[in-house]
ROMI-201878 format. One line per 3 residues: number of its first residue (from 0); for each residue x, y, z of C-alpha. Coordinates in Angstrom, 3 decimals. Last residue first. Example, Ala and Ser with C-alpha at 12.3 -4.5 7.8 and 13.67 -1.06 7.14 Angstrom:
// ROMI-201878
1 = 13.670:-1.060:7.140 | 12.300:-4.500:7.800
// end
This chain:
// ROMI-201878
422 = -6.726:18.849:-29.671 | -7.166:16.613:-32.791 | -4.727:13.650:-32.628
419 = -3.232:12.771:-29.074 | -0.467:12.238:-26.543 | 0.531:14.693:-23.435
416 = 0.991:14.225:-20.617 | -1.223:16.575:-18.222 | 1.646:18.345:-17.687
413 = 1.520:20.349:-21.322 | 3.007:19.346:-24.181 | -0.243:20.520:-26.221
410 = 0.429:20.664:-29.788 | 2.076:17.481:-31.313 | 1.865:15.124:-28.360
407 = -2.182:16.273:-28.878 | -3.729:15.909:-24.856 | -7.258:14.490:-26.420
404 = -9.273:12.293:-23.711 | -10.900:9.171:-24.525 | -13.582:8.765:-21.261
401 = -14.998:5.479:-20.738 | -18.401:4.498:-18.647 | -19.815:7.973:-18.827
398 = -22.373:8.629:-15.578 | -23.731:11.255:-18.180 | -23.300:14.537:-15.657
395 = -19.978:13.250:-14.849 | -18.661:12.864:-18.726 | -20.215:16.248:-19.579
392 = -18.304:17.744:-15.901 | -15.459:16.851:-17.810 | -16.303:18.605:-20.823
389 = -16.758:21.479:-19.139 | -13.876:21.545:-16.582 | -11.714:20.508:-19.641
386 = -12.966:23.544:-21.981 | -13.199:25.988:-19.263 | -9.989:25.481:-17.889
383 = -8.642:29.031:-19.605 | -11.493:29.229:-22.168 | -9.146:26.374:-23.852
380 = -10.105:28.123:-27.220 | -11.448:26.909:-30.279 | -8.718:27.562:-33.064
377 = -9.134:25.873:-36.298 | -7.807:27.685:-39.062 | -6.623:24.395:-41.028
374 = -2.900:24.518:-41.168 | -3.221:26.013:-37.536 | -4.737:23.393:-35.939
371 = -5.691:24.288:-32.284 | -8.187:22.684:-30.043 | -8.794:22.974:-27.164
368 = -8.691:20.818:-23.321 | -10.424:18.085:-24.147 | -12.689:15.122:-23.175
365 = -14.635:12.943:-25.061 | -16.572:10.426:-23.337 | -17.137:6.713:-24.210
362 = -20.463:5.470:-23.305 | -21.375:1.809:-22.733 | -24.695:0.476:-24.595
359 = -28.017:-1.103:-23.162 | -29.702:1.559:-25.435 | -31.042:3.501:-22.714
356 = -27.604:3.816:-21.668 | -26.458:5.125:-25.152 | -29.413:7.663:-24.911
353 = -27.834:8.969:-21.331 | -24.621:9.232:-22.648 | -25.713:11.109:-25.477
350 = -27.644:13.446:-23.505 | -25.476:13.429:-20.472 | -24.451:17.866:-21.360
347 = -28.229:18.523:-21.316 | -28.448:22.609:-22.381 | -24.959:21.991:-23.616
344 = -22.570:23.935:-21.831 | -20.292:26.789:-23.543 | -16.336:25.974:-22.772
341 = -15.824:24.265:-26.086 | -13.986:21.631:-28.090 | -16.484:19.452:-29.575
338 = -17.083:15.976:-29.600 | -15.280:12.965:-31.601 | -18.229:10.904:-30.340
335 = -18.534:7.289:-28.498 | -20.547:4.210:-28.563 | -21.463:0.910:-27.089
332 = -21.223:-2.367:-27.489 | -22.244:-1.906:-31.272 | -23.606:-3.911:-33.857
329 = -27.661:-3.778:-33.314 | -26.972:-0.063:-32.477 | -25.295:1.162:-35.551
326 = -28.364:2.333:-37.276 | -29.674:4.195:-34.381 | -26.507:5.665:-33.161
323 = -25.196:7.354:-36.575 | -27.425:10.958:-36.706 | -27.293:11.678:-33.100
320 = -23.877:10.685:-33.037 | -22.585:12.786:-35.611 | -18.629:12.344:-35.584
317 = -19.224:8.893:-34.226 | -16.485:6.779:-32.439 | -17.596:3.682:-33.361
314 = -17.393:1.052:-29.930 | -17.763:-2.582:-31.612 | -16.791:-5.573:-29.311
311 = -15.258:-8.060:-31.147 | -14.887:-12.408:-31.559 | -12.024:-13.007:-33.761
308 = -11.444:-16.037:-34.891 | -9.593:-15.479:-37.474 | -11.273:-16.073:-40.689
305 = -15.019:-16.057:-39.966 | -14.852:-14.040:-36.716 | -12.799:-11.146:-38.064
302 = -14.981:-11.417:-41.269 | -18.269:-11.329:-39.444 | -16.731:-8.344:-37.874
299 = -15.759:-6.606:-41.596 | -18.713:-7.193:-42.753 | -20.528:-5.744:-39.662
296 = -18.721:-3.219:-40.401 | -20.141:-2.553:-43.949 | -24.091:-3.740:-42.939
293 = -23.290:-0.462:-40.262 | -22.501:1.622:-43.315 | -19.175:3.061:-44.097
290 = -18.383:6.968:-43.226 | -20.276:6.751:-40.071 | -17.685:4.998:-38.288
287 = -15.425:8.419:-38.200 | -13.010:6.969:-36.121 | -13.181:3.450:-35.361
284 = -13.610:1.599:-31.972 | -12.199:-2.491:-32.311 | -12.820:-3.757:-28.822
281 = -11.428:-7.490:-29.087 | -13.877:-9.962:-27.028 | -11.873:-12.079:-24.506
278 = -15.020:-12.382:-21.926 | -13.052:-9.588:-20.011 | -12.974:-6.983:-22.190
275 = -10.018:-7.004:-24.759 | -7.593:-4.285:-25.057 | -4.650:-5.431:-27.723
272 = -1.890:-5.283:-25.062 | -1.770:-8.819:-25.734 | -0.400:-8.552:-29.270
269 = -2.054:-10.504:-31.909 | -4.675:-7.960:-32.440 | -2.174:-5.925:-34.992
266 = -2.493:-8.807:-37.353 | -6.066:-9.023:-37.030 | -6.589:-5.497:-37.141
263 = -4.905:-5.263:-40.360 | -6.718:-8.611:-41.898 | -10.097:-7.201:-40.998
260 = -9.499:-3.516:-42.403 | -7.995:-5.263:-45.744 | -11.195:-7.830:-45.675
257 = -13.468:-4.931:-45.351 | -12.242:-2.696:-47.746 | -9.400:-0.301:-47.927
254 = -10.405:2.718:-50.156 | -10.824:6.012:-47.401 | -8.333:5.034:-44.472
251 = -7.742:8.483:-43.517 | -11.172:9.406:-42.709 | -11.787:5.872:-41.300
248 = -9.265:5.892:-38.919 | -9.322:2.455:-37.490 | -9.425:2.602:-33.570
245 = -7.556:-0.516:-32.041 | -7.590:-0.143:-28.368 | -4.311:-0.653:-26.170
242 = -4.600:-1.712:-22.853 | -1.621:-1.158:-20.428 | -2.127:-4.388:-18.044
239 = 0.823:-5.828:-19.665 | 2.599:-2.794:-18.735 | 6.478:-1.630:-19.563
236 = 7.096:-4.634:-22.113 | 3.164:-4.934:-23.462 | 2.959:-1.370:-24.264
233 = 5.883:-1.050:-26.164 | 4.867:-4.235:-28.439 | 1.676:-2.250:-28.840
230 = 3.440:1.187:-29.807 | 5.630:-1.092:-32.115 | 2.748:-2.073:-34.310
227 = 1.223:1.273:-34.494 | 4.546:2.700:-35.151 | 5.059:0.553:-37.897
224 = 1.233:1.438:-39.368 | 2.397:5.097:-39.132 | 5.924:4.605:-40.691
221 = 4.258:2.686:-44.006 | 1.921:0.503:-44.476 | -2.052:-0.106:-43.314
218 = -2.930:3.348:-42.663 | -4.070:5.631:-40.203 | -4.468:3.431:-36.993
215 = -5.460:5.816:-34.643 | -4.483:3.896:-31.284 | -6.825:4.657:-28.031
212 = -4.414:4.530:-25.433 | -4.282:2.944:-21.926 | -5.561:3.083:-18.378
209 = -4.024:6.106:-17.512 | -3.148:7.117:-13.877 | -0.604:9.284:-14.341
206 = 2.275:6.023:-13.989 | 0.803:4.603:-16.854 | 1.019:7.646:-19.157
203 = 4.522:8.281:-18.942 | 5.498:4.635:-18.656 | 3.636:3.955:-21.992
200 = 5.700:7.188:-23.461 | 9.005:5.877:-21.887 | 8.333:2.456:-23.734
197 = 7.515:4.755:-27.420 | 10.529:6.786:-26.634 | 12.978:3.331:-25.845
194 = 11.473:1.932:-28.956 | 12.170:5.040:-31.504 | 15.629:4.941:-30.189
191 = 16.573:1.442:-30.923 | 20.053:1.413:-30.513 | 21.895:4.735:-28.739
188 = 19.862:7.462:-27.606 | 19.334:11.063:-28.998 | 17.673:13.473:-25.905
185 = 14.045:14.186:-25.978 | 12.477:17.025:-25.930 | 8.893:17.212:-24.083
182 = 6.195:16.897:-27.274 | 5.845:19.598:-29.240 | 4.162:23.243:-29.724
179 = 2.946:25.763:-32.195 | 2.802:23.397:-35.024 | 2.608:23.526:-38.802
176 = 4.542:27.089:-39.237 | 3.152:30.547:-39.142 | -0.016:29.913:-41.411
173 = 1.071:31.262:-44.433 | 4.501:29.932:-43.783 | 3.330:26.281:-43.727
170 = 4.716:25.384:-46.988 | 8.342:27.193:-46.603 | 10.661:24.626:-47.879
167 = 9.657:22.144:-45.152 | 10.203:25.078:-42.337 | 9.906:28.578:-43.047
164 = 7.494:29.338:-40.194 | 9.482:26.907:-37.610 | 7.658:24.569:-35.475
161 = 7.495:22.114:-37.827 | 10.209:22.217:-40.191 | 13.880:22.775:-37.811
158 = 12.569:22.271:-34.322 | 10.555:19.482:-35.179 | 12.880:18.065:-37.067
155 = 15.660:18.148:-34.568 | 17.570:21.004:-34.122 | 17.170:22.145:-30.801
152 = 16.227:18.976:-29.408 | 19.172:17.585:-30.401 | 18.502:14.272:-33.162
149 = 16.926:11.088:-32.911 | 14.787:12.384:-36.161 | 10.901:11.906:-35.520
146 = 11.152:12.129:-31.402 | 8.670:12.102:-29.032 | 6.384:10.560:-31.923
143 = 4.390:13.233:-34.048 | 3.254:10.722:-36.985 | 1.516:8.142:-34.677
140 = -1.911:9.771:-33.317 | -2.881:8.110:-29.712 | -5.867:8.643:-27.892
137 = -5.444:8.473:-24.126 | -7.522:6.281:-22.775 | -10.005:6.062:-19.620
134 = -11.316:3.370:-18.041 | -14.283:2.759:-15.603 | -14.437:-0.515:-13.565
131 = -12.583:0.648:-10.548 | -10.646:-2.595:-10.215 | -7.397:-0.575:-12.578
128 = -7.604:2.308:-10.560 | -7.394:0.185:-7.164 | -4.388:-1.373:-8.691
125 = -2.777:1.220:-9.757 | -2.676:3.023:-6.536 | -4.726:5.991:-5.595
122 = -3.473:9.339:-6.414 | -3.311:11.390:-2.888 | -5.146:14.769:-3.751
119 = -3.869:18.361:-4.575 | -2.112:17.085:-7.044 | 2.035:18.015:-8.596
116 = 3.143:16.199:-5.345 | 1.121:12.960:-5.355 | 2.368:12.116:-9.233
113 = 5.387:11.235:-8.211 | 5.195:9.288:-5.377 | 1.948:7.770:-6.254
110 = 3.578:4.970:-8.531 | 5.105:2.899:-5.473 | 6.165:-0.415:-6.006
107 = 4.774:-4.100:-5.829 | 4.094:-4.770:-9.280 | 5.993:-3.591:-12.062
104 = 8.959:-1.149:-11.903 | 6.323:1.787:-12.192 | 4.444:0.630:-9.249
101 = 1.821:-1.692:-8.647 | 0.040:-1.636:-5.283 | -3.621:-2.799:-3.695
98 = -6.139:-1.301:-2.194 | -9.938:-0.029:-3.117 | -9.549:3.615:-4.378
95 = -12.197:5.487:-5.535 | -13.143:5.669:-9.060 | -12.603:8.686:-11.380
92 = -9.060:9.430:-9.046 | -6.834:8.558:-12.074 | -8.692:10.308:-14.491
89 = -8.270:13.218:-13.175 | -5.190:12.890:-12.252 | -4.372:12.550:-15.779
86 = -6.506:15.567:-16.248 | -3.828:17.752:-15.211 | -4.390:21.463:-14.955
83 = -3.686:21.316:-11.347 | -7.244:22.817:-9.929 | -8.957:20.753:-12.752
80 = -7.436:17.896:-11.638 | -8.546:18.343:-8.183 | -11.914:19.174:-8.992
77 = -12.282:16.079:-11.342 | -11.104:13.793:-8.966 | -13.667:14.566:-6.162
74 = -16.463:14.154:-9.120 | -15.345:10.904:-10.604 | -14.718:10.203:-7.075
71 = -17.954:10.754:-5.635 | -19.247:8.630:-9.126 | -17.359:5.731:-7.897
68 = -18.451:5.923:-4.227 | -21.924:5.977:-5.661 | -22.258:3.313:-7.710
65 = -23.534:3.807:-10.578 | -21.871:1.158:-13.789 | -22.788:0.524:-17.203
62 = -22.295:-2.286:-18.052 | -19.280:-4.641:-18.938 | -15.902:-3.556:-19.734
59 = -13.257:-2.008:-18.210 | -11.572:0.600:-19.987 | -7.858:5.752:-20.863
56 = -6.261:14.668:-23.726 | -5.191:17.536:-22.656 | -5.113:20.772:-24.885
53 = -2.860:23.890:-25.141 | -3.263:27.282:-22.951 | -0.609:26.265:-20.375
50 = 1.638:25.363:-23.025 | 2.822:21.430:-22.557 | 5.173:19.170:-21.409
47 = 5.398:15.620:-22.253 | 4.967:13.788:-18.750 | 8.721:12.795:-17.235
44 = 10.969:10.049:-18.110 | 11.296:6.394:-17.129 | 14.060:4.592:-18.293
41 = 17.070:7.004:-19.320 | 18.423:6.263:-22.998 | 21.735:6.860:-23.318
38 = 22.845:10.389:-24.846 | 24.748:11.354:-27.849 | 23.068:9.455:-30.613
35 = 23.025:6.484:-32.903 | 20.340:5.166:-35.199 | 19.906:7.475:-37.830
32 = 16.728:9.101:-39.099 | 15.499:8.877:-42.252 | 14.471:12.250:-43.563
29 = 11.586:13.785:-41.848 | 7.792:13.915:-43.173 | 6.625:15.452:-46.559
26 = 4.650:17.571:-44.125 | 0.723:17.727:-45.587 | -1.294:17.861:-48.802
23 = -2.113:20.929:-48.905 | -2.264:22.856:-45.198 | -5.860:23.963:-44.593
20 = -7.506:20.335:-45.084 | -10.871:19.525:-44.054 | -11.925:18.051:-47.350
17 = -11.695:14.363:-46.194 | -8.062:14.938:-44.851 | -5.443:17.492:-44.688
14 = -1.913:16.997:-43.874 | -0.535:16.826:-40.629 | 2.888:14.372:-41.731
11 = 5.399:12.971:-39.591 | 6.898:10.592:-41.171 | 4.104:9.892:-43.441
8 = 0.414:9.087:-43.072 | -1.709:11.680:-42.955 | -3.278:13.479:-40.353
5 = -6.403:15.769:-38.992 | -9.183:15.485:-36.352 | -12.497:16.847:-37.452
2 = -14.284:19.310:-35.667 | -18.169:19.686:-34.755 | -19.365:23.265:-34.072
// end
């Protein structure tokens, strides 16, 4: 079964979208929050937690690449993540290390420290990670931020509406409340809380080994499209080496047009953490590309070129691949799909990698842990590990170029870090 990641734009909002909705029209989202708080804000900051049953969820360009001491640890690395239910270190020990240092002060210190005592393995440095040539990304959904209020923990607004069965007047009672889990708690911090968490939550994922995030970019105004911009200024403070790719939702963003899309990512391309590959092409990878037309995109491209010169690299994230690739491929760079969240093997689980090869395109990976969403009745189950060993061992058996993982801030805090939009 294919599933459909869900969201609105809001506070903090899981509505339904494009006729998958269970919940209405979605969380009203939190009050404003205020600014102050009791506690300071403490740089650094560990992963997100997460339920032991909830899902997981960074790119290099150029071709695809076969060497073999990459793809011995792709494999090495998957084992050992797999054994400590952290696919962070999964992806952190996908290539093999080659030398070199950068650690979470900036270059020059140590980042394995940490991370070497939750894994059976040694995590290789940043630096050898980053000259591996494969990338993987964390994909990013805005409206359930480590915090949405600056408040306790224990009565914050997740606490209070989403977690809660009565919360938000009572709309997700039916269902047993919105959310079953959060991210890690966060204390309230003087100044510009919402900064600090988005800087701790690049520092989170950088030091596991990510490459970067995959932004959903669900609309063009409001607290989403804020946190989209201040995700990337994040990014480039803690990291400039953190890459952040622009992913357009196109289920959410249903009646912009081209030169709206084209202006937004323009704007939001002006930061350096904007991922680029290395001949200064943007990547721009929407969600749900099917739902315009490739002659649609490659409006919006030619506009991106035309009026800003902007030259891209087009990686749609497909929710039917098999039924999207063809037309797409004289745009694309290469391609991706949502995927599904199961345990049960494909008869060929490289097939799609294997035809975007064949294609002269990269391949993008899903990987996931499960996927739960309540509001809509979704529950596909982690199968213990099953789920992330299998779709894993998918990205291995394809010799998949990128992997964007799904570890849902808003329903997985689990070790494994913890950011995402579908499960």
């Amino acid at each position: 079964m294919r599933t459909e990641k869900s969201g609105q734009d809001g506070q903090g909002g899981e509505g339904g979208r494009d006729g998958r909705g269970g919940g209405g029209a979605g969380p009203a989202g939190p009050p404003r929050p205020r600014q102050g708080g009791a506690g300071p804000h403490r740089d650094g900051g560990a992963a997100p937690t997460r339920r032991a049953d909830a899902p997981p969820h960074r790119g290099g360009a150029g071709r695809h690449r076969r060497s073999r001491t990459g793809r011995r640890g792709f494999t090495a690395g998957a084992v050992g993540v797999l054994l400590a239910v952290l696919c962070a270190g999964l992806a952190a020990a996908w290539d093999s290390p080659r030398g070199g240092t950068d650690g979470p002060g900036g270059p020059g210190g140590d980042t394995r420290a940490s991370a070497t005592t939750a894994l059976p393995f040694d995590m290789p440095d940043r630096a050898a990670l980053r000259a591996g040539g494969r990338m993987v990304f964390a994909h990013y959904f805005t409206p359930y931020p480590l915090s949405l209020d600056n408040e306790e923990p224990h009565r914050d607004y997740y606490a209070r509406n989403y977690l809660a069965p009565h919360g938000e007047n009572g709309k997700h009672r039916a269902y047993g409340g919105l959310l079953r889990d959060r991210p890690r708690p966060v204390r309230p911090q003087d100044g510009d809380w919402e900064a600090a968490n988005l800087r701790q939550e690049v520092r989170t994922a950088r030091d596991a080994g990510l490459d970067g995030f995959t932004l959903d970019v669900l609309s063009l105004a409001g607290r989403n499209w804020e946190r989209c911009r201040m995700l990337l200024e994040a990014a480039h403070a803690v990291d400039p080496g953190f890459r952040i790719v622009l992913m357009p939702d196109m289920a959410s963003l249903t009646t912009e047009g081209p030169r709206e899309i084209a202006d937004a990512l323009a704007e939001l391309a002006r930061s350096p953490a904007a991922h680029r590959l290395p001949d200064g092409r943007l990547v721009v990878s929407p969600f749900k590309a099917e739902a315009r037309s490739a002659a649609w995109w490659s409006g919006v491209l030619d506009d991106l070129r035309a009026r800003h010169g902007l030259r891209t690299a087009f990686v749609p994230v497909f929710l039917d691949f098999d039924a999207s690739h063809e037309e797409f491929a004289p745009i694309s760079h290469g391609f991706s799909d949502w995927g599904v969240r199961t345990h049960t093997p494909p008869e060929d689980p490289g097939r799609q990698a294997r035809a975007a090869h064949r294609l002269g395109k990269i391949w993008m990976q899903p990987v996931a842990v499960q996927d739960a969403r309540p509001n809509q009745g979704v529950y596909d189950e982690a199968g213990n590990t099953g789920t992330l060993r299998a779709t894993w061992e998918r990205a291995i058996a394809g010799g998949a170029d990128w992997v964007q993982t799904r570890w849902c801030r808003r329903r997985c805090p689990r070790p494994c870090t913890g950011w995402s939009s579908g499960g």
